[in-house]
C-alpha positions in Angstrom: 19.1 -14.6 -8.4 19.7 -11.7 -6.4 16.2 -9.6 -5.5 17.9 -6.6 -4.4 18.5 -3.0 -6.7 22.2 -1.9 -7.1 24.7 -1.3 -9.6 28.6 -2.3 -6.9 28.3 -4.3 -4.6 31.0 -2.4 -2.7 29.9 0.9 -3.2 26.1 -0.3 -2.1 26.4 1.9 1.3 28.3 4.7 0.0 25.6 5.0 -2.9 22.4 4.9 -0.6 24.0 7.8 1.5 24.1 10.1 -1.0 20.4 9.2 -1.8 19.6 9.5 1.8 21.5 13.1 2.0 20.2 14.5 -1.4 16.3 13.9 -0.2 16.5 14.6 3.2 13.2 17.3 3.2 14.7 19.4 5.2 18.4 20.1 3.0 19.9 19.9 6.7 22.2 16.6 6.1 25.9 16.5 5.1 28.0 13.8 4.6 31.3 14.3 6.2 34.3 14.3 3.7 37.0 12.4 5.4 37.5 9.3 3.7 35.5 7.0 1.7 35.8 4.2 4.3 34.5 6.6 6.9 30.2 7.5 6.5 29.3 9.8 8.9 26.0 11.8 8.2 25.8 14.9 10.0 23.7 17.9 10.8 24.6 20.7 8.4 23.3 23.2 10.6 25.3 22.2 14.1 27.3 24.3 16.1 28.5 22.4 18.8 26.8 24.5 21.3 24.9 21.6 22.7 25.5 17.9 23.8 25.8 16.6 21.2 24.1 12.9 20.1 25.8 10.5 18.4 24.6 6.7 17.0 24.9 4.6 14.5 25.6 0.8 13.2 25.2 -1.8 10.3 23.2 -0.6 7.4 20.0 -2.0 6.0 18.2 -0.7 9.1 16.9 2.6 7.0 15.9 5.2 8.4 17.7 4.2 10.9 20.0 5.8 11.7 20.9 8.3 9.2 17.3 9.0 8.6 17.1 10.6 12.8 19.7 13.0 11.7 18.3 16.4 12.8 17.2 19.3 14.8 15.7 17.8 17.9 17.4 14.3 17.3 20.7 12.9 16.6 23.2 14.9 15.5 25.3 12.4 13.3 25.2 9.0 12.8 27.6 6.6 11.7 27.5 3.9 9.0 28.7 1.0 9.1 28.5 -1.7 6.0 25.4 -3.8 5.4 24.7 -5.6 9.0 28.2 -4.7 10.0 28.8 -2.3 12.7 31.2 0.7 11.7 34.9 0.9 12.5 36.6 2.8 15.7 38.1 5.4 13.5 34.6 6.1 12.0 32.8 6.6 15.0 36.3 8.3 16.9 36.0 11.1 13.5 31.9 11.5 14.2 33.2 12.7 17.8 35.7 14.3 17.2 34.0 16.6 14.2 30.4 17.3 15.9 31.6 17.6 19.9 32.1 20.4 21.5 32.9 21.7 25.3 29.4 20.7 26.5 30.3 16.9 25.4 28.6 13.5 23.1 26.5 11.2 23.9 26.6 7.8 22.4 23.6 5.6 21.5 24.7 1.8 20.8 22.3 -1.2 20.3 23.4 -4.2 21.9 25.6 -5.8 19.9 29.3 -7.1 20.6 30.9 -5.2 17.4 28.7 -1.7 18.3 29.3 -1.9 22.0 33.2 -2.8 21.2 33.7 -0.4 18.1 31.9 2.7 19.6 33.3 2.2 23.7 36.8 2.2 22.1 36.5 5.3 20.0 34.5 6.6 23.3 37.7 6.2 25.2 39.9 7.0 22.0 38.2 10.3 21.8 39.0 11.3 25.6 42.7 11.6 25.1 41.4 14.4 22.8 40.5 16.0 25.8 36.2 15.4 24.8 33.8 14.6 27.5 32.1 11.1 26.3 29.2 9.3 27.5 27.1 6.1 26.1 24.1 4.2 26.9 23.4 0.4 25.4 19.7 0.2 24.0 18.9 -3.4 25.0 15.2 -3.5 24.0 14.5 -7.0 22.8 12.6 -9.1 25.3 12.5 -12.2 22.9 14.8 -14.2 24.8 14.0 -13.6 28.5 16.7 -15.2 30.0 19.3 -13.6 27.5 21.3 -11.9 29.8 22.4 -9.6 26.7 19.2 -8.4 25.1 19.6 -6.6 21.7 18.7 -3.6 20.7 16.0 -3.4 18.3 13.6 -0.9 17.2 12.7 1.2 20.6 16.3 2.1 19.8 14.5 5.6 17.6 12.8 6.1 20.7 15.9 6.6 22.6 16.9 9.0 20.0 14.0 10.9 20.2 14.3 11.5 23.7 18.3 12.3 24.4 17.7 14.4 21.0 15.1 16.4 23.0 17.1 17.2 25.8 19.9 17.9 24.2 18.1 20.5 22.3 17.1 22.4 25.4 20.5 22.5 26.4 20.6 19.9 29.0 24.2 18.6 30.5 26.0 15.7 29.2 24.7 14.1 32.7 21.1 15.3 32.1 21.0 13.9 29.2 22.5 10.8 29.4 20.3 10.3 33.1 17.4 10.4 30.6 18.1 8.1 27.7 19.4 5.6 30.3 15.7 5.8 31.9 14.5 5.6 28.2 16.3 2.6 27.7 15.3 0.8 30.9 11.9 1.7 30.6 11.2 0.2 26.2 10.6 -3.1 25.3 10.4 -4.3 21.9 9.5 -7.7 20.0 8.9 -8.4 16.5 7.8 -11.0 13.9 8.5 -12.0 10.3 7.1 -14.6 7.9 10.2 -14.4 5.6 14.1 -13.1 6.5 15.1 -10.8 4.3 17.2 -10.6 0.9 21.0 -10.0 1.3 22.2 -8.1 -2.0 24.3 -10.4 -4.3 22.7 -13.1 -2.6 21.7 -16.4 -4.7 19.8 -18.1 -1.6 16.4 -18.5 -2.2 15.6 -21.0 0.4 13.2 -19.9 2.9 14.1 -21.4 6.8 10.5 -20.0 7.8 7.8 -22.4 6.6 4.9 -21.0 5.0 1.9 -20.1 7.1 4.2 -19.3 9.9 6.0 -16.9 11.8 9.3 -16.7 13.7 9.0 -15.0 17.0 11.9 -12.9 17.8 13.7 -12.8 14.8 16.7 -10.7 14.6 17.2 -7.4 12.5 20.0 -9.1 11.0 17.8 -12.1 10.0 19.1 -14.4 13.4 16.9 -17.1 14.2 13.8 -16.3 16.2 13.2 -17.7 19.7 10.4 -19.3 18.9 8.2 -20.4 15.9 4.3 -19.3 15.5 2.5 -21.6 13.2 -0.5 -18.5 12.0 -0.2 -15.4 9.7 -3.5 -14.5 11.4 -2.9 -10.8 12.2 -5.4 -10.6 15.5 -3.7 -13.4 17.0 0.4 -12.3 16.0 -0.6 -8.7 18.0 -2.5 -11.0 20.9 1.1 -13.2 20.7 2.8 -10.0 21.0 1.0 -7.9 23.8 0.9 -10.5 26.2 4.9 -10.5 27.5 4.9 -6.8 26.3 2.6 -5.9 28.3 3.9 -8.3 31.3 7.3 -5.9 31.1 5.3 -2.4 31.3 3.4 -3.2 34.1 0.2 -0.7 34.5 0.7 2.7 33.5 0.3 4.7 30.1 2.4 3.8 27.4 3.8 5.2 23.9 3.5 2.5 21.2 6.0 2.4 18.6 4.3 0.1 15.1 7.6 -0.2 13.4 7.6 -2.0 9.5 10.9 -4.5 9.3 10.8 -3.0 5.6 8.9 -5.9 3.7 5.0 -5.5 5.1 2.6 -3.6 3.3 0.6 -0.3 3.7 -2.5 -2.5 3.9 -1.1 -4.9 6.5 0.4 -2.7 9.0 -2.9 -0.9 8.7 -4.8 -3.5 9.9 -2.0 -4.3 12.6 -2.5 -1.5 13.8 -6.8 -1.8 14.1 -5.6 -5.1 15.5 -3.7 -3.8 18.3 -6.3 -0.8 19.1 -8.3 -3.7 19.8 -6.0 -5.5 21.8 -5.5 -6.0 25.4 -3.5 -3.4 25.7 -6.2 -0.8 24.2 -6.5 1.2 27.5 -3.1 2.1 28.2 -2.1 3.5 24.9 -1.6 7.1 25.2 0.7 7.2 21.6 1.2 5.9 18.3 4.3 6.1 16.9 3.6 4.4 13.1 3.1 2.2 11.6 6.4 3.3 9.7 9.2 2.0 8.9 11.7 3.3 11.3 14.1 0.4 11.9 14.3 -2.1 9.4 15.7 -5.1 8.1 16.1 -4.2 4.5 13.1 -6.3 3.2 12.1 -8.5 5.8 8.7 -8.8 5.8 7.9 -8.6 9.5 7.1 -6.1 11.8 7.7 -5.4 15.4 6.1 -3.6 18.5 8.2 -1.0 20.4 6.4 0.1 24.1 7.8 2.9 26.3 6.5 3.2 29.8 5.5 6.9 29.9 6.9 9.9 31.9 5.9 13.5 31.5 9.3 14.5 30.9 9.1 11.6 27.9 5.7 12.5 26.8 7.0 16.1 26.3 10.4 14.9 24.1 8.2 12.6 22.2 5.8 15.2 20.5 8.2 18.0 20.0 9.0 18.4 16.3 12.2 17.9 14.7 13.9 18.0 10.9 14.7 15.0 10.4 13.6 12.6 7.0 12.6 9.5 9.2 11.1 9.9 12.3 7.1 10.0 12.5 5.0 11.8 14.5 3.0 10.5 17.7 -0.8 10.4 17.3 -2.8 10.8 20.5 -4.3 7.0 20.6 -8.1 7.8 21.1 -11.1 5.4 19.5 -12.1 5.1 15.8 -14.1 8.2 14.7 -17.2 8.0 12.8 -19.9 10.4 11.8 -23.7 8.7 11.0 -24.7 8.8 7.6 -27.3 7.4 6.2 -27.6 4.9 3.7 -28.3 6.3 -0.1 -30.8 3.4 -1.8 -30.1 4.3 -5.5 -32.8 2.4 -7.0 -35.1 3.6 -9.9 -38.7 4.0 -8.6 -41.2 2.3 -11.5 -44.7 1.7 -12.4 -44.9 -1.4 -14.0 -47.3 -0.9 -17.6 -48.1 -2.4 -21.0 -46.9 -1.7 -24.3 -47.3 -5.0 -26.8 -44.7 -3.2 -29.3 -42.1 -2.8 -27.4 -42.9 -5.9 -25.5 -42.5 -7.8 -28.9 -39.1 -6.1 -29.2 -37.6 -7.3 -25.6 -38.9 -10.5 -26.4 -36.9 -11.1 -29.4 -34.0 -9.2 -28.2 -33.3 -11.3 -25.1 -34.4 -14.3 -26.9 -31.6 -14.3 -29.5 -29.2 -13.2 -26.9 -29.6 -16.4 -24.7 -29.9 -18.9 -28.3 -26.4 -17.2 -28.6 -25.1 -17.9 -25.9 -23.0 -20.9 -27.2 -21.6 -19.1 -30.2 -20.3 -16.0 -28.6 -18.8 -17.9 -25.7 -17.0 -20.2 -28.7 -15.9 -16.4 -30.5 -14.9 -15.0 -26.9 -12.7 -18.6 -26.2 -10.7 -17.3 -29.3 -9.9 -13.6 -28.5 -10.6 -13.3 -25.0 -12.3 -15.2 -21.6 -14.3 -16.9 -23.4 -17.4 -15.6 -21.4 -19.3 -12.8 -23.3 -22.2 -15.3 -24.3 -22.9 -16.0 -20.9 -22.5 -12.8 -20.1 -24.7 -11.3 -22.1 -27.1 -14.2 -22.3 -27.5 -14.0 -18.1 -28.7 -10.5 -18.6 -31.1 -11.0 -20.8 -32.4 -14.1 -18.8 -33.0 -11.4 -15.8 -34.6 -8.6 -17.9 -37.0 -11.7 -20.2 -37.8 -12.6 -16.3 -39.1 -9.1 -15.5 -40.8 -8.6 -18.7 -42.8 -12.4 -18.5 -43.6 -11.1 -14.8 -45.1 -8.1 -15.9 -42.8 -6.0 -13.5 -41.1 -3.4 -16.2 -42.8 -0.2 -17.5 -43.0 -0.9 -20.6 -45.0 2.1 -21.6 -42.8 4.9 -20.3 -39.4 4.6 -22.3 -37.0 6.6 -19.9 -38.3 4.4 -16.7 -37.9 1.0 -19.2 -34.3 2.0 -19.9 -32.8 3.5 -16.3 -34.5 0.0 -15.0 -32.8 -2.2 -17.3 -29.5 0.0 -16.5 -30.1 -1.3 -13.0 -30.9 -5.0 -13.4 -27.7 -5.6 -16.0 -25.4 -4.0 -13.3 -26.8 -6.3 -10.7 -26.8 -9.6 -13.0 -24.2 -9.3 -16.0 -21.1 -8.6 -13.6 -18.0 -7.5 -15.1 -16.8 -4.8 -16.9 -19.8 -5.6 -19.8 -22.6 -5.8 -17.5 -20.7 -1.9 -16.3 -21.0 -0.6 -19.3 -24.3 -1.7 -20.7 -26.0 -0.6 -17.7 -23.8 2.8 -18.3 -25.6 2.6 -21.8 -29.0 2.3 -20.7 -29.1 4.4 -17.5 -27.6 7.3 -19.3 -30.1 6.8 -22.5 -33.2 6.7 -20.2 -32.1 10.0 -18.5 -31.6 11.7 -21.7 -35.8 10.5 -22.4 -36.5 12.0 -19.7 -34.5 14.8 -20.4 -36.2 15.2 -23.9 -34.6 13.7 -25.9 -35.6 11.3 -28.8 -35.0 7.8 -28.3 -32.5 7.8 -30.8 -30.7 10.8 -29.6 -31.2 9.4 -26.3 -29.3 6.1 -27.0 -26.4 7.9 -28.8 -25.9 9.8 -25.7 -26.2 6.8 -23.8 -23.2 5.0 -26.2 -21.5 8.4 -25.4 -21.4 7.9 -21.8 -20.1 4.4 -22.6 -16.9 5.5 -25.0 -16.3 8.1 -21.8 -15.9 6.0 -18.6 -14.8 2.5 -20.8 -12.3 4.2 -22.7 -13.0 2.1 -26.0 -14.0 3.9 -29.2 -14.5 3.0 -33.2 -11.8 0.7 -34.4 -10.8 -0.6 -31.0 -12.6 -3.7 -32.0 -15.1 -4.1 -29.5 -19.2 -3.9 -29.5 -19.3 -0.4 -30.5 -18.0 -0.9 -33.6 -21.0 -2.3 -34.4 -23.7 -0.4 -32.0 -22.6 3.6 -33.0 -23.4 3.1 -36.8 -26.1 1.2 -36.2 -27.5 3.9 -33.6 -26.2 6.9 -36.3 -28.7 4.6 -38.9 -31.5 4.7 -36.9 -31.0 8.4 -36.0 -30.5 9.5 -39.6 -32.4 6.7 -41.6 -34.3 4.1 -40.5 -34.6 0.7 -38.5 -33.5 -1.1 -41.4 -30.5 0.6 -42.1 -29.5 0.4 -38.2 -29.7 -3.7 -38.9 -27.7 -3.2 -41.7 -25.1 -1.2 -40.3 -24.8 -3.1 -37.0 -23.9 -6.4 -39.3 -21.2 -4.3 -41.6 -19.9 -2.7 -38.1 -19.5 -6.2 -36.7 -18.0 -7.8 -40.0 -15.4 -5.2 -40.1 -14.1 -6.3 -37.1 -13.0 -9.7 -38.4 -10.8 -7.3 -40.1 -9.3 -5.5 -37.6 -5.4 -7.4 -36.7 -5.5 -5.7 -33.1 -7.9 -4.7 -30.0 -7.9 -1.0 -28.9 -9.6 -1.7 -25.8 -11.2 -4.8 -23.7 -10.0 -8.3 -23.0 -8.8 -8.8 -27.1 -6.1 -5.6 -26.4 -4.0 -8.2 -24.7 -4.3 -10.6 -27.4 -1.7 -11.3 -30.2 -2.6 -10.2 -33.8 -2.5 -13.8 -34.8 -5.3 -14.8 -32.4 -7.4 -12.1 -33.9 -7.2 -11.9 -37.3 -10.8 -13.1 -39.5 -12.5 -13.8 -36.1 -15.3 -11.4 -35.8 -15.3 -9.7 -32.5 -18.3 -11.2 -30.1 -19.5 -8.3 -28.6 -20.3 -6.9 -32.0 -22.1 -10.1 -33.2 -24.4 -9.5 -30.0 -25.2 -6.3 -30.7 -25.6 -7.2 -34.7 -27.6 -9.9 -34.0 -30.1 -8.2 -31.6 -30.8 -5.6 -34.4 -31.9 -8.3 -36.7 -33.9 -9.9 -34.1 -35.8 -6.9 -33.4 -36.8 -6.3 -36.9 -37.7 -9.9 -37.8 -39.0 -10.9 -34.7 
């Protein structure tokens, strides 16, 4: 099936315009209303007292070009349909409606149908008395011998800089004398692990393999030159600089981190560390990205764009503009850090004796690892089939540092922010999260002043707060809060009694408000008694009969 958003086929491009001109941040963007076959995007706010600059070509290359509409860039651009360069009458209309006595500039990318298509209406528009001009973007240096390089993505850097000058209101000769330098002076070459996915398109055959790479692959999904057999993101950049950086020579350089459309946030991220660690570290002056700022709809690939640098380049390069697609150059300098040192949140204790509450530990983390088994069996039923071990791991670790004599037994806050401690470090999980939430909070409200079972209610309070479970979502605290409200308002005995009607009740209970059971059918639930409340009913009982 197709994997590609759109409600006709044939209307695809007409459709993404007016999504294009209705978000365009700056409101400066009109679509020209000549006829439906023609899609020209234009400046609102020209007047045809300056050169003006003109490009365009297939879509599916978003932004480009539409998206480099604006003040200090291109003035219109002209769409053609998906991978398909626009006609002569849509480019010789562009001309006609945004040029004025000063003259147009033409940016084409080097391909037979855009060269043909916009030299025609170049010459077709000089019988109407215009003064046109054009330069070819030939950018790609994946085929070295290819006497007819395409243009790629160092084709928005060309805008950027005939945009410029045209907006200080350079001559039609100025500013086609400096794109032309732009052009001759960017080189581009790209990557992609997959090609990308044509709308309406039923072909899910992949011609890359997986774990490689094609080297060179074309913006319109053509073969690459060559085939790379790593995704290993050090060594692509590494396979990348090395004939880049053969074409620029020495010198400073503007580096343009361009997204094909398909690559993550995350993975041109780390493209880019990769290539600020690169051979080429110490000639990078700019980044430009990484963005996606000519694509190939969703091919997930990326390319590098490098423009040997010039003053008069450096200067068109950071000047602002309006425009929705273009991204601002960040002065390349090394990664910043600021020293900090490390915070060791770990509870200071004096280990002490206390047979009572010894004798409670004891039996608590005995029961929990005899239950292991059955909990795990309850868990299999309603969720991962893992709370036993769970819970039976943590009290392995805290029956450890009890037998070692290593917990402070006598000083209740200290006894409960320590256990807090070791369950997040053993349990893992969301359960060994939250019981260590349970205890850590508990013990600071002892030390606050609190009573123990006041404390331990505030601790289950902290619990229902960052886990987002409550009473009658069918986990542990339906059995643990009236157990705790028992012991507050009654006695241990009742607490025990409670914790086992809590934990019956959720046998009861056809679905999970919360935890790993939520994503369970009612079917799977219903007269299985949630495992997490067993635990906690069965560690009542074990308390009070030792």
């Amino acid at each position: 099936m197709s994997r590609f958003f759109f409600n006709d086929r044939k209307q695809l491009v007409n459709d993404a315009i007016e999504g294009i001109v209705l978000s365009a941040p700056h409101g400066n963007l009109v679509r020209l209303d000549i006829d439906p076959a023609i899609r020209v995007i234009a400046r609102g706010d020209w007047d045809k007292s300056r050169v003006a600059v003109i490009s365009g070509g297939g879509s599916g290359h978003e932004p480009a070009h539409a998206g480099f509409v604006g003040k200090g860039m291109l003035t219109a651009a002209v769409c053609g349909d998906l991978f398909a360069s626009p006609s002569v009458d849509a480019v010789l209309n562009a001309i006609v409606a945004v040029t004025g006595d000063r003259g147009c500039l033409l940016i084409v990318k080097n391909y037979t149908g855009d060269r043909l298509n916009f030299g025609l209406a170049a010459e077709k528009a000089k019988r109407h008395g215009l003064k046109v001009d054009m330069v070819i973007v030939a950018d790609d240096i994946a085929l070295p011998d290819n006497k007819q390089p395409r243009g790629i993505a160092g084709t928005a850097l060309v805008h950027k800089i005939a945009g410029y000058a045209a907006g200080q209101g350079k001559t039609l000769s100025e500013v086609r004398h400096i794109a032309q330098q732009a052009c001759d002076n960017v080189f581009s070459l790209g990557v992609a692990m997959e090609s990308c996915n044509l709308p309406g398109s039923d072909d899910e055959e992949g011609r890359i393999k997986p774990g490689h790479v094609e080297l060179g692959l074309g913006i319109h999904g053509e073969p690459g030159a060559s085939v790379v057999d790593s995704h290993n993101s050090k060594k692509l950049i590494d396979t990348l600089v090395k004939p880049l950086q053969a074409k620029v020579g020495d010198g400073n350089v503007a580096v343009l981190i361009n997204n094909l459309g398909g690559v993550s946030a995350l993975e041109m991220a780390l493209l880019t560390k990769e290539l600020a660690h690169s051979a080429l570290k110490n000639q990078i002056s700019w980044l430009i990205g990484p963005a996606t700022l000519v694509s190939s709809l969703d091919m997930k690939g990326f390319s590098l764009s490098l423009l040997k640098l010039t003053p008069e380049f450096e200067q068109a390069l950071q000047a602002d503009v309006e425009t929705l697609g273009w991204q601002k150059p960040v002065a390349f300098a090394p990664l910043k850090t600021i020293a900090h040192d490390k915070i060791h949140d770990s509870v200071e204790a004096t280990p002490s004796d206390n047979p009572q509450v010894k004798a409670i530990l004891l039996a608590a983390t005995q029961r929990l690892i005899d239950l292991e088994s059955r909990l795990n069996a309850l868990d299999a039923k309603v969720g991962d089939g893992d709370t036993g071990s769970t819970f039976a791991e943590g009290a392995r670790d805290i029956a450890g540092q009890l037998n070692a004599g290593k917990l402070p037994l006598n000083d209740s806050a200290q006894l409960l922010q320590v256990i807090g401690e070791r369950l997040a470090t053993v349990m893992g999980g969301s359960s060994g999260v939250l019981m260590s939430i349970f205890f850590t909070a508990a013990g600071q409200a002892v030390h606050d002043g609190k009573k123990l079972p006041d404390a331990l209610l505030t601790g289950l309070q902290q619990m229902k707060q960052y886990g987002g479970a409550d009473l009658g979502d069918r986990t542990l605290i339906d059995a643990l809060q009236p157990a705790l409200e028992s012991l507050r308002d009654q006695n241990l005995q009742a607490a025990v009694s409670a914790a086992k009607t809590g934990a019956e009740s959720t046998a009861r209970m056809q679905k999970a408000g919360a935890g790993r059971s939520s994503y369970v059918n009612k079917e799977n639930l219903e007269g299985v008694t949630d495992p997490g409340a067993v635990a906690i009913e069965e560690v009542f009982a074990a308390v009070v009969t030792g």
